[in-house]
MARMIKE-211875 format. One record per residue (C-alpha): x negated, y negated, z negated. Coordinates in steps of 0.05 Angstrom, whole numbers, plus 5000, padded with zeros to 4 digits. Layout:
residues N
XYZ/...
END
This chain:
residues 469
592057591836/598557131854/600756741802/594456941753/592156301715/584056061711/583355871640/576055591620/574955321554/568954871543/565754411498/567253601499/560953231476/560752551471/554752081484/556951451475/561251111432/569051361473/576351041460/582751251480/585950641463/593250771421/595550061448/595849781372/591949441335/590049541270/590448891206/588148801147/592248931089/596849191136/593849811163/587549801120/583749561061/575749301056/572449771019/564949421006/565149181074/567249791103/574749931120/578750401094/584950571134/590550801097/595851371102/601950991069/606051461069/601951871028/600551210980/608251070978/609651800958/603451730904/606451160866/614051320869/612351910841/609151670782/610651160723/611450470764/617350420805/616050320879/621249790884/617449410826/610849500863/614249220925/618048610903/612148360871/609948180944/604148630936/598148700989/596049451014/590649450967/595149410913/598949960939/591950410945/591050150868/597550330845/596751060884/590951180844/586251460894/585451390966/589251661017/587251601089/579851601122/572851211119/571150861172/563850621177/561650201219/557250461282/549650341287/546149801255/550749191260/546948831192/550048441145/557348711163/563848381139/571148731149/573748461205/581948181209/584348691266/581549361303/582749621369/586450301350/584750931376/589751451388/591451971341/595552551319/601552561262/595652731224/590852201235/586752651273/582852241337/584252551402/582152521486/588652581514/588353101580/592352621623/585452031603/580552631614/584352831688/584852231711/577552091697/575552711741/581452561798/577651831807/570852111807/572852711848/575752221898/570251711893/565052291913/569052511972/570751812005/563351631994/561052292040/565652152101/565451612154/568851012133/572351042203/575851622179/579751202131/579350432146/587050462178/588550752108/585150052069/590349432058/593049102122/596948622133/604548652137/608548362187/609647762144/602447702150/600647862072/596248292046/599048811987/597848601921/591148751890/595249251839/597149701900/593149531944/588650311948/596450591943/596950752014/589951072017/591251511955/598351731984/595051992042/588852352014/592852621955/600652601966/605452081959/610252441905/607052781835/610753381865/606153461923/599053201888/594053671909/590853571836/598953791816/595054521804/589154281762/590954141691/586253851622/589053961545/588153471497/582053471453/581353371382/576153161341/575953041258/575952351236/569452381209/568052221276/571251571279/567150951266/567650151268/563749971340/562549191348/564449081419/561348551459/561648351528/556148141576/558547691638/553147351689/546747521642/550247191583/555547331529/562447191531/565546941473/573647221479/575846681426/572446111456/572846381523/566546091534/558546431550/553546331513/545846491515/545446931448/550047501434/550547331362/553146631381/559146991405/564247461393/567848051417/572648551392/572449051336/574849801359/575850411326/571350941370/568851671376/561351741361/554852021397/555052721389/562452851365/564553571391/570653751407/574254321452/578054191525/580654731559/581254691641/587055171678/587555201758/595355481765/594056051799/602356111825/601255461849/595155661890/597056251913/602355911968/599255091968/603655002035/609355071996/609254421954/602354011986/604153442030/601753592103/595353232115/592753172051/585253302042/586053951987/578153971989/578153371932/580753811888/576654221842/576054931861/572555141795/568054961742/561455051784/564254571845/566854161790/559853991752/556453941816/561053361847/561952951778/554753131766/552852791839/558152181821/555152001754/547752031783/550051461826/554151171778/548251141729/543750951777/547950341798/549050101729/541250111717/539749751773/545249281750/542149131685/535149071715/537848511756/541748181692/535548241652/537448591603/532949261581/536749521507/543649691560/537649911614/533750381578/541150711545/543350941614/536651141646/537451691579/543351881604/541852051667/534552441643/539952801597/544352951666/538253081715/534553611668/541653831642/542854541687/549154691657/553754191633/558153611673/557452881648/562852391660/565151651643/571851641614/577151161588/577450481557/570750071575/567850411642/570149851679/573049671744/568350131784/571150651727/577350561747/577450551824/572151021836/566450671870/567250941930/566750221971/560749972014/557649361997/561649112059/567749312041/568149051958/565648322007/572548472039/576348701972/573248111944/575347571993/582347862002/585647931935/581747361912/575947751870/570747501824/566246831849/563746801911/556146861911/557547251842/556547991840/562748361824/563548671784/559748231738/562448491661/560249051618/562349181557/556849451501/556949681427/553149441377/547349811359/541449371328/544449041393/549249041448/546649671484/551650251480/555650331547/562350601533/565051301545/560151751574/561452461553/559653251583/563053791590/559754441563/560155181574/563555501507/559055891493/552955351491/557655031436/561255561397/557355721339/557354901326/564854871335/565955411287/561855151241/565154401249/572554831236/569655131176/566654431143/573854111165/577754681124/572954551062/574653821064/580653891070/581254221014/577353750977/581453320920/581952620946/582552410868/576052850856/573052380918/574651830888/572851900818/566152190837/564951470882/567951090824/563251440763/556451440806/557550740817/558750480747/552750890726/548050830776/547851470792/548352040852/555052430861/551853000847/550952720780/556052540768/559453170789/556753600730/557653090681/562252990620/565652320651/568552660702/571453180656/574452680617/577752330671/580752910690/583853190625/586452510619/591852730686/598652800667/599853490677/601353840754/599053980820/594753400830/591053660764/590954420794/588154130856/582653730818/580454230779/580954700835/575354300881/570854100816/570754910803/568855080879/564354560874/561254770825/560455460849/557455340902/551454950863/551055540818/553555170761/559355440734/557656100712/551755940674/551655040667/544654730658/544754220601/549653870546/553653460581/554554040641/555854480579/561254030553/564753890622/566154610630/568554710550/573954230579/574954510641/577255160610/581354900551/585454620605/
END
């Protein structure tokens, strides 16, 4: 009907490690604290709010020219999230700054729907230029001006984009296709060592030199979204838009890029990353190079035995081909290349990857799929009901719990039922904090089957306290 919305909600997977970069970086003793070697990033707020409300002054705390992890000491627990590092990256050490990734008010990680759009519009674009005669557009590629220049490299695809999709946002033919953000927890956040490979050899970005061994150089540090991390995008076709597309669509723009629904949609980014995939394997063959190799001949057994979902390459780390589609001939990147000045000649372009650290630099960045809800909706319930539990959890509970096990060598669960813990916590001044506490030890508790009937002295004693309050 005119003007009736197609809403499909689906499942966002991710299969390796995926950044939507927040355009700040992250310091040490600034933003976070090490925490054995892992870092800790903190919620300030919540730590400034934590000390001024209890018995040393904040101004004290902050004329004293104190460091963050004073400030987390002086809170008394820990407010913000873990982040652990990714894979095996050995003997690690905190590093001094960390790509951010962007999040919500509420520290929660998220794939914008403008990063996720834009991702389909190029591949969606990419598919159809490859399909059609290159004489149908090559008066549409840069020419030169009557001065003789070409365009700048920056805009140089503007005039071929205007014409296949509208010059004005107004008239976009993708104008009627719109992607929500997606969330995930921050449990799904972790520390990727980022390294980049250039000619067969690795680029150092301090020394701005290569070198034979990736561990002789160095990279970045990035805050990313794990393999497997779930989360839920929802897809709407504007169905008033739709109904009348002469209305608002520039004249001569080819309306067939956009999607029509989620069955032409999989099928075309399907066909796009199979190339994709199969480009970048080749590609690795060539740089010898098997770890990177083998990681996206997975992906694309995942995709080719994969009958319902939609894989994709997304966001910070997919590269210049990412990012215009790669759409051109061999012939016509030669061109590219020679015009705006390209790369090396005799080089092939482009000749960077970026890889996390996993054991080694393998992990390609920012392959996800998309997945029908109901494939994924038991899981995502499941993940919104662990979510609710922790966050109810007592951050002071989570931190005396790390603190006791640690001094006695002992698990959490341990130290969970014992009379330390107990003790600790009749020893908090009276108030919420102390309702919260006991609160979470209780539920915990509960749900080992310990509170009705506790197993053992020291169980026994921890509850005697518990109740006397």
């Amino acid at each position: 009907m005119k003007g009736i919305n197609q809403t499909v909600k689906l499942g966002l997977e991710i299969l390796t490690p995926t950044q939507s970069g927040s355009g700040a970086e992250l310091f040490k003793e600034l933003d976070f604290i090490d925490r054995s070697g892992m870092a800790f990033v903190v919620d300030q707020q919540a730590s400034f709010n934590a000390v001024a409300s209890g018995n040393l002054a904040l101004d004290t705390l902050l004329a004293g020219g104190a460091r963050l992890s004073d400030l987390v000491q002086a809170a008394g627990q820990d407010y913000g999230y873990r982040l652990p590092w990714l894979g095996n990256v050995g003997s690690p050490k905190t590093p001094e700054k960390i790509r951010g990734q962007l999040k919500s008010a509420m520290n929660c990680p998220y794939l914008p729907g403008s990063a996720i759009k834009g991702a389909i519009r190029t591949a969606l674009i990419a598919e159809w230029l490859r399909t059609m005669p290159s004489s149908t557009f090559a008066h549409l590629l840069p020419q030169k001006d009557k001065f003789g220049k070409f365009p700048s490299k920056q805009w140089a695809a503007k005039k071929l984009m205007d014409e296949l999709t509208g010059k004005d946002a107004k008239q976009d033919i993708f104008r009627s296709f719109k992607v929500k953000d997606t969330f995930f927890d921050n449990t799904n956040l972790r520390l990727a060592d980022i390294r980049w490979l250039n000619e067969k050899r690795w680029r150092s970005m301090s020394q701005k030199k290569s070198f034979d061994s990736w561990q002789q150089a160095d990279g970045i540090f990035a805050e990313v979204l794990q393999a497997n991390a779930l989360g839920m995008v929802t897809l709407q076709w504007d169905g008033f838009l739709l109904s009348n597309v002469n209305k608002w669509q520039q004249p001569g723009t080819v309306s067939g890029i956009a999607p029509k629904n989620f069955d032409d949609l999989k099928q075309r980014l399907n066909h796009h990353a199979k190339y994709r995939l199969q480009r970048e394997i080749d590609f690795y063959k060539e740089q010898g190079k098997p770890a990177p190799e083998q990681e996206c001949q997975r992906i694309l057994n995942m995709l080719e035995k994969d009958q319902h979902a939609a894989y994709l390459q997304m966001s910070w780390g997919s590269g210049w081909r990412g990012m215009t589609g790669d759409w051109a001939s061999e012939e016509q990147v030669k061109t590219f290349i020679e015009i705006f000045k390209l790369g090396r000649e005799g080089k092939p372009f482009p000749k960077t990857r970026r890889l996390a650290v996993s054991g080694e630099p393998k992990l390609p960045l920012g392959w996800i799929r998309l997945l029908p809800y109901e494939l994924v909706s038991e899981k995502l319930n499941n993940q919104q009901i662990q979510q609710q539990a922790i966050a109810a959890q007592s951050a002071w509970v989570n931190q005396k719990l790390a603190q006791i096990a640690q001094q006695n060598r002992s698990s959490e669960k341990e130290a969970l039922r014992g009379k330390a813990l107990a003790e600790a916590w009749q020893a908090l001044p009276d108030g919420e904090e102390k309702q919260t506490a006991l609160a979470d030890i209780k539920r915990r508790w509960q749900a080992e089957n310990w509170w009705e009937v506790p197993n053992g002295k020291s169980a026994k004693q921890a509850k005697s306290i518990y109740q006397q309050g």
